[in-house]
C-alpha positions in Angstrom: 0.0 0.0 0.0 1.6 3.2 -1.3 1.9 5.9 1.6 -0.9 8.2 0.2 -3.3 5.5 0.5 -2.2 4.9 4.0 -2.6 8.3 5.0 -5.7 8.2 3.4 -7.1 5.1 5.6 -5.7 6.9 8.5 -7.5 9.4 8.4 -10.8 7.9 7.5 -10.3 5.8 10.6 -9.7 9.2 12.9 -12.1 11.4 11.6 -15.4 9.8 12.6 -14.4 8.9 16.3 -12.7 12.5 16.0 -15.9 14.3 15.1 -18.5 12.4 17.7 -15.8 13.1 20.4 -15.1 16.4 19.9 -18.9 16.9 19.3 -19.8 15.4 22.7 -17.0 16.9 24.3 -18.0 20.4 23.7 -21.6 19.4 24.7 -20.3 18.2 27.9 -18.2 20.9 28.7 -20.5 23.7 28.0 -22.9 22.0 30.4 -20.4 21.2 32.8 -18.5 24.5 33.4 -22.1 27.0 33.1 -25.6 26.3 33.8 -27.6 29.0 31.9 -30.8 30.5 33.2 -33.8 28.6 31.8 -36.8 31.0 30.6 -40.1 29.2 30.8 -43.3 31.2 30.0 -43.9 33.2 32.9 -40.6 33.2 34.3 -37.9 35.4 32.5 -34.7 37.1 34.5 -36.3 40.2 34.4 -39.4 40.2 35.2 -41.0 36.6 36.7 -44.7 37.0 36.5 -46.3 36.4 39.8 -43.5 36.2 42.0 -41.9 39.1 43.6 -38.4 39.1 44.5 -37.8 39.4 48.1 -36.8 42.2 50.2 -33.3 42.0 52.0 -32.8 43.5 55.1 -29.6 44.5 56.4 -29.0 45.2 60.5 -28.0 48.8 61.1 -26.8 50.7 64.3 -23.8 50.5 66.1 -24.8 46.9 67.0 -25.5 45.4 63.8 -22.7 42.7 62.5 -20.2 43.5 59.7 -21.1 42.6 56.2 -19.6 39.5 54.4 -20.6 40.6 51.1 -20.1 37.8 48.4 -19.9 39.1 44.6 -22.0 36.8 41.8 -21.5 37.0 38.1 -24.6 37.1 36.3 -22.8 34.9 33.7 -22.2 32.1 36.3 -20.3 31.5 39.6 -19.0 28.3 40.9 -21.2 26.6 43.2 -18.1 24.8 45.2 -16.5 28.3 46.1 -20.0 30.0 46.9 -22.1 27.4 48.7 -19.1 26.4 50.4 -17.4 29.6 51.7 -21.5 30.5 52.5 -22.0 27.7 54.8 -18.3 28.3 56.8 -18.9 32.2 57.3 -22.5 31.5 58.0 -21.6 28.9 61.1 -19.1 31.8 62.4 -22.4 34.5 63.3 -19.8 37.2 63.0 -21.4 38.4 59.8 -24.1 39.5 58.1 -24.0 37.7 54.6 -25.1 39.2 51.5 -25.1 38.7 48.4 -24.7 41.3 45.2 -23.8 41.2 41.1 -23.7 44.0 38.4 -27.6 43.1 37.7 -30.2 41.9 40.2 -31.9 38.8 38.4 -31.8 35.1 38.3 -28.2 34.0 37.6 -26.4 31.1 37.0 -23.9 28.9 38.9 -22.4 26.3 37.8 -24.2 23.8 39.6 -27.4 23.8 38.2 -29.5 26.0 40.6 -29.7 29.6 39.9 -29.3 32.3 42.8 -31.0 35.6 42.9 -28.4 38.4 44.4 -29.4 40.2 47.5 -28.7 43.4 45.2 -27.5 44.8 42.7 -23.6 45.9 43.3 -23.9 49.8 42.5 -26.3 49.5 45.6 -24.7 46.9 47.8 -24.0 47.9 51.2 -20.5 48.4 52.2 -18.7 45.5 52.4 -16.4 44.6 55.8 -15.5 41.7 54.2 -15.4 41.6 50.5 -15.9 38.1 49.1 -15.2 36.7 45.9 -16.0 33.7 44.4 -14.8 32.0 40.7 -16.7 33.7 38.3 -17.3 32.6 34.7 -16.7 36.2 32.9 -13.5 37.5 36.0 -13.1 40.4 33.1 -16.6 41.4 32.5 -16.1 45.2 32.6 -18.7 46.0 35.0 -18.0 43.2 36.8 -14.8 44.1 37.5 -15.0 48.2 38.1 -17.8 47.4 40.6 -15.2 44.7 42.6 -12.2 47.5 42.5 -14.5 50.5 43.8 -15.5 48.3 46.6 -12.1 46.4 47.4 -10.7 49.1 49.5 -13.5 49.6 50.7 -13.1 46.2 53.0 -11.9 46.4 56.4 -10.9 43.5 57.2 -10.2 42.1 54.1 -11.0 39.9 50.5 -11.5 36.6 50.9 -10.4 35.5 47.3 -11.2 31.1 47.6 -10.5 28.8 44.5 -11.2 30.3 41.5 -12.0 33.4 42.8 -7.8 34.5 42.5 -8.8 34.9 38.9 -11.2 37.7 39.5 -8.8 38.8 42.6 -5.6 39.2 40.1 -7.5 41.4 37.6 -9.0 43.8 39.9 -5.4 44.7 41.1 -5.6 43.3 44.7 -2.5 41.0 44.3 -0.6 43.4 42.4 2.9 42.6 44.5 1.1 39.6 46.5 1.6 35.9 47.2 -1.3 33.9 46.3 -2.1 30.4 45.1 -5.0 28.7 43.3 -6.6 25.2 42.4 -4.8 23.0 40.9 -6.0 23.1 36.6 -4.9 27.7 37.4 -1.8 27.4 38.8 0.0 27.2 35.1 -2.2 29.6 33.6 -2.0 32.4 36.2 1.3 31.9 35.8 1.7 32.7 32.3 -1.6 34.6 31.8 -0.8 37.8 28.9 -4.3 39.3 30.8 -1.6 40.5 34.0 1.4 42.9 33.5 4.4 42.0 34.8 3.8 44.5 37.0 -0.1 43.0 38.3 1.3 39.6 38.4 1.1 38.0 41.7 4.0 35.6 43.0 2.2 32.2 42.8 3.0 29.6 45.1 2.2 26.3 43.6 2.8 24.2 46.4 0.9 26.2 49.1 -2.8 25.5 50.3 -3.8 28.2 51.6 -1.9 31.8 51.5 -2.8 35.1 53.1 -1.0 38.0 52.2 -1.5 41.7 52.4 -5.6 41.6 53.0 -5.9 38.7 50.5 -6.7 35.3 51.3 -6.7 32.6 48.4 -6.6 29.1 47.9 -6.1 26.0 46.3 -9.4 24.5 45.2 -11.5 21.9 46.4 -11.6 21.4 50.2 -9.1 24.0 50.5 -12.1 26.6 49.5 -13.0 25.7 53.4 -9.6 26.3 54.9 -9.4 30.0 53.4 -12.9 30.5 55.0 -11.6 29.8 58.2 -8.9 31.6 58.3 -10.8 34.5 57.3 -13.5 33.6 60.4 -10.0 33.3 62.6 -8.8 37.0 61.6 -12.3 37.8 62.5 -13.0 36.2 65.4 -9.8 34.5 66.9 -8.8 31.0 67.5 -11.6 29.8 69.6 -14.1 30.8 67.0 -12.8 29.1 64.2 -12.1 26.0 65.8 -15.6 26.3 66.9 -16.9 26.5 63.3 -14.5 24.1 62.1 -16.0 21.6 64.9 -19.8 22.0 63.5 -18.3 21.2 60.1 -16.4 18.2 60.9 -13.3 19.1 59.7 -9.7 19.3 60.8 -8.2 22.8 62.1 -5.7 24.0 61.3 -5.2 23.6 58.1 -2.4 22.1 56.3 0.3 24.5 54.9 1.4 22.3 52.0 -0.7 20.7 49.2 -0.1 16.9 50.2 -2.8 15.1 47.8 -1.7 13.1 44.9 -1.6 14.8 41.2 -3.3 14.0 38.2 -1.1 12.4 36.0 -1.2 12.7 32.0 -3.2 9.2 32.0 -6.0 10.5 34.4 -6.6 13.5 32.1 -6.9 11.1 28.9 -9.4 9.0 30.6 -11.3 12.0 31.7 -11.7 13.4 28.0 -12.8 9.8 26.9 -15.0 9.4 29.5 -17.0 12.8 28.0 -16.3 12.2 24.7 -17.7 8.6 24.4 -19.7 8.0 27.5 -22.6 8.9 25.9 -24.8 7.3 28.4 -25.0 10.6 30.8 -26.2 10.0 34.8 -28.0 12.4 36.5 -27.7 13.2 40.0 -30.7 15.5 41.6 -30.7 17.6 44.5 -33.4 18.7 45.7 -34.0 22.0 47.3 -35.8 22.8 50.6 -36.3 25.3 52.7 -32.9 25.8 54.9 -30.6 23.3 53.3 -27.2 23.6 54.0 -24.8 25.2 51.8 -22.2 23.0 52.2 -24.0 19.8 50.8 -25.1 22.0 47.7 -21.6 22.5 47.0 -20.3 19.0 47.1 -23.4 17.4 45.5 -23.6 19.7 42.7 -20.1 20.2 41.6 -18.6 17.2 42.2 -20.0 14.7 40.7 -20.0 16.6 37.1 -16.8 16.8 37.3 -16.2 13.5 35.8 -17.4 14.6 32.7 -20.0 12.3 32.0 -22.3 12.8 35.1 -24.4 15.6 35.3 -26.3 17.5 38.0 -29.5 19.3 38.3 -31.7 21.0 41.3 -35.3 19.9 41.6 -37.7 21.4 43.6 -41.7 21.0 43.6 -42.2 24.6 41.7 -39.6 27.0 40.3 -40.0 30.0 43.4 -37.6 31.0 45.8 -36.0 28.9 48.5 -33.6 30.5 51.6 -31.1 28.0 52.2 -29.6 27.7 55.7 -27.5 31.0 55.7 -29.9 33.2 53.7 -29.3 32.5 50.1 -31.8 32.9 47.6 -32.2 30.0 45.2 -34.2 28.5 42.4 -34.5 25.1 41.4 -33.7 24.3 37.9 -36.6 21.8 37.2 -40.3 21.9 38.7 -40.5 18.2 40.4 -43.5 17.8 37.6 -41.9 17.8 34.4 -38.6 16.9 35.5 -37.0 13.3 34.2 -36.3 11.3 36.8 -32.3 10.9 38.4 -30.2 8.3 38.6 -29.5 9.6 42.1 -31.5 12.3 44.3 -30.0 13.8 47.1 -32.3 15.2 49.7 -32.1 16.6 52.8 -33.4 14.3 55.8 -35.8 16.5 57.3 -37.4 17.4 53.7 -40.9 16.3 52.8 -40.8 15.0 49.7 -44.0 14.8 47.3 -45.3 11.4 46.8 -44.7 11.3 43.0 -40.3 12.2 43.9 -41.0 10.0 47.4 -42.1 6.8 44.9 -39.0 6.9 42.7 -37.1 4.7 45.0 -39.6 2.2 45.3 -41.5 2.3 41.8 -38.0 3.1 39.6 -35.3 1.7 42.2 -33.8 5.0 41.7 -31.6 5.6 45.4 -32.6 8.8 47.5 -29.3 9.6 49.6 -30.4 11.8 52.8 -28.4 14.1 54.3 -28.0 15.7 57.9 -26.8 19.0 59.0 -24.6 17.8 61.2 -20.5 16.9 59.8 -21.3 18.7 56.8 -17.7 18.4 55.6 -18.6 14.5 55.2 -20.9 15.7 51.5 -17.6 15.6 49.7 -17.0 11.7 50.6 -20.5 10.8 50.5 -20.3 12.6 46.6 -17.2 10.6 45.6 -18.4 7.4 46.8 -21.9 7.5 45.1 -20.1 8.6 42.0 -17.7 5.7 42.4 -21.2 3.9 41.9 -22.3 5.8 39.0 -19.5 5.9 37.1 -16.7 3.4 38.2 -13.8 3.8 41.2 -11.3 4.6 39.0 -13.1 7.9 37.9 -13.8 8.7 41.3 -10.1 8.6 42.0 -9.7 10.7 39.1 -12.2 13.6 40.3 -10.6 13.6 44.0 -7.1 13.8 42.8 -8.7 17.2 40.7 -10.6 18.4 43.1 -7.7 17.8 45.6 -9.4 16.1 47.4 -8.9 13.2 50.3 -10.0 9.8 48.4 -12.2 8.1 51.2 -11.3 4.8 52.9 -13.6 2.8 50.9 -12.1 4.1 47.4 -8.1 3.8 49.1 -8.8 0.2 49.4 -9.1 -0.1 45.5 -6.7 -1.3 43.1 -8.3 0.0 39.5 -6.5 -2.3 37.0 -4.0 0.2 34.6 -6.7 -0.4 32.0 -10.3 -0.5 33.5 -13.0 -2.4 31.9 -14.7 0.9 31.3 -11.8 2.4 29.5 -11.5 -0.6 27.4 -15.0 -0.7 26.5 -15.0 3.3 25.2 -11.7 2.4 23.5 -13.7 0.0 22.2 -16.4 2.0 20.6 -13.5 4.2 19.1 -12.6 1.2 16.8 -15.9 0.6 15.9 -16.4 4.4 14.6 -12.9 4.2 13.4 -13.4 1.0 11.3 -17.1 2.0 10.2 -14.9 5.0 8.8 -12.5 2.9 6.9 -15.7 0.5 5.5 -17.8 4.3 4.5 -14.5 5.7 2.5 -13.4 2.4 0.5 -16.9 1.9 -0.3 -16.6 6.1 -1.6 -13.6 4.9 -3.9 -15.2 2.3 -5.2 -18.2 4.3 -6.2 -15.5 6.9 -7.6 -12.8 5.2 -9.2 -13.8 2.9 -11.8 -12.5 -0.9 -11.4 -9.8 -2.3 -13.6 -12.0 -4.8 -15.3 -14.3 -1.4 -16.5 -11.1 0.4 -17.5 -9.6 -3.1 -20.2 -13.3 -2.9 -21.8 -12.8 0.7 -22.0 -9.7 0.6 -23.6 -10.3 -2.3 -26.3 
């Protein structure tokens, strides 16, 4: 075979897998990294028919608590950093915590809930503590003139966790700094043409949390927690964080080093096959209620999506406002009526559930994990280990070594094989798109190309 025609085969075999992947993986991606604002009938950003938004009232006098004010894109803003830093600060009482973006409307996150902002950020109240989540647009210009007027404005400080270094960096506050960031930012903070040399912050990639100068930031996952802490310690002392970090179940202090394992070059392979040609999507479904803590929102929404072929959704019975534990306004992203049942629901324990969600378990088999508000910090096990069901151990270990994340005991005690059954059996379907490629373009040259048979009776 001449080497034309075996580039030519080549090819033939790469491009069909090569165009469903890519296909699916920008699906998956897009879903993964922003839920957008639905607009039924009835219910636009704007203006929801029949459903006021609520009034917000802030404690004045010289007895009233300081302000945590935490900044929302309208674009999106991830649910990990938000629900979790809510929950922490929340615990602490030293606050009053508020929420504001550049527009006051329903907004996305990237968990599949939408939040409605306390206000609108030309008419937030001054912040003590300015707060500032990953965002999806960090250099949306309003965005980001709104987050430098208020900055200084901050007493004792900006709590930056995660992601939110991103928006941090641009709005000048670590101009001269030390910060850190999750683990997929570090290189491109690094290297990132958006700061001067002279905005550029010193990045320490091995650090877990770092406060410097009236910055706190991060590394992400779990880490998101620490930086709220420390932030509740500068705040209220010792006592008071160890306090909080008691109610949440998790160790304090926290570590100074980054100590879990890294993704490796494999892991990030599997995770692109696993969206590309996993096209057999779970669905996990949380389902909002009155005072539900933030902290499980966090870990239930965001981590299981992570793995790129499971994704999450909030459910509620209508689409109106619920207050979560600490105040946060939030709407469900499906009515419990017309939404598709899960292949998981998470619910909190003291929630009534409607007898149409309440007969999925028994009628569809579908499991309904209930959750507590006490050892919050236990969400992000309980998540890994019920995606470890849904989508196989070895991609749990994958999303926890991401998310930086401990593995739990249960997932430890595994030994994936180097090639799981699951990444055999996507490989699999590869070579069956391939070689259905090969089959479609030799049956194109034979419809094209005229046999030699055709050509001698031609010719005499």
């Amino acid at each position: 075979m001449k080497p034309r025609s075996i580039a030519a085969h080549v090819l033939a075999f790469l491009l069909p897998p090569g165009i469903v992947g890519l296909l699916a993986i920008l699906t998956v991606v897009k879903g993964t990294l922003l839920h957008r604002e639905p607009k039924p009938a009835g219910f636009s950003r704007e203006t929801p028919t029949g459903l006021a938004f609520p009034s917000v009232k802030v404690e004045t006098g010289p007895q009233a608590r300081p302000i945590a004010l935490i900044v929302l894109s309208n674009q999106g803003t991830s649910a990990q950093d938000l629900f979790t830093t809510t929950e922490a600060l929340g615990r602490s009482g030293l606050w009053q915590i508020v929420t504001a973006a550049p527009l006051r409307h329903l907004s996305a996150t990237t968990g599949g809930v939408s939040i409605l902002p306390d206000f609108q950020l030309d008419q937030a109240p001054k912040p003590d503590l300015l707060v500032l989540p990953g965002v999806i647009d960090p250099n949306h210009p309003q965005l980001l003139a709104e987050v430098k007027r208020l900055g200084p404005l901050a007493k004792t400080g900006i709590l930056a966790p995660g992601e939110g270094v991103r928006l941090a960096g641009l709005a000048g506050f670590l101009r001269g700094q030390e910060a850190t960031a999750p683990l997929l930012s570090l290189e491109t903070l690094s290297q990132s043409p958006k700061y001067s040399s002279e905005a550029a912050p010193k990045i320490l990639p091995e650090a877990w949390c770092v406060e410097s100068g009236s910055v706190i930031t991060s590394a992400g996952g779990p880490a998101v927690l620490d930086a709220a802490l420390l932030a509740i310690r500068n705040q209220g002392g010792e006592a008071t964080a160890q306090r909080v970090a008691g109610e949440l179940g998790w160790r304090y202090p926290a570590p100074s080093q980054r100590n879990s394992p890294l993704p490796s070059r494999l892991d990030y392979g599997r995770l692109i096959l696993n969206a590309g040609f996993d096209w057999g999507r779970r669905t996990v479904g949380v389902w909002l209620s009155p005072g539900m803590p933030e902290l499980a929102l966090g870990a239930w929404l965001e981590t299981p999506r992570r793995s790129l072929s499971v994704e999450t959704t909030s459910l509620a019975p209508e689409r109106t406002f619920i207050r979560t534990l600490h105040g946060l306004t939030l709407v469900a992203q499906d009515p419990a009526t017309d939404a598709y049942p899960p292949d998981l629901l998470v619910a909190d324990s003291s929630a009534k559930l409607p007898a149409q969600v309440d007969g999925w378990e028994q009628n569809l088999g579908i499991p309904i994990v209930k959750i507590s508000k006490e050892s919050p910090s236990s969400h992000f096990s309980q998540a890994l280990q019920k995606l470890s069901d849904l989508d196989g151990p070895e991609i749990a270990q994958i999303v926890a070594r991401l998310q930086e994340m401990e593995e739990p005991a249960e997932l430890k005690a595994l030994d994936p094989p180097f090639i799981p059954k699951k990444t055999l059996w996507l490989s699999l379907r590869i070579l069956l798109l391939g070689s259905l490629g090969i089959l479609l373009f030799r049956s194109l040259l034979r419809g094209i190309l005229p046999s030699k048979a055709s050509n001698q009776t031609q010719f005499r």
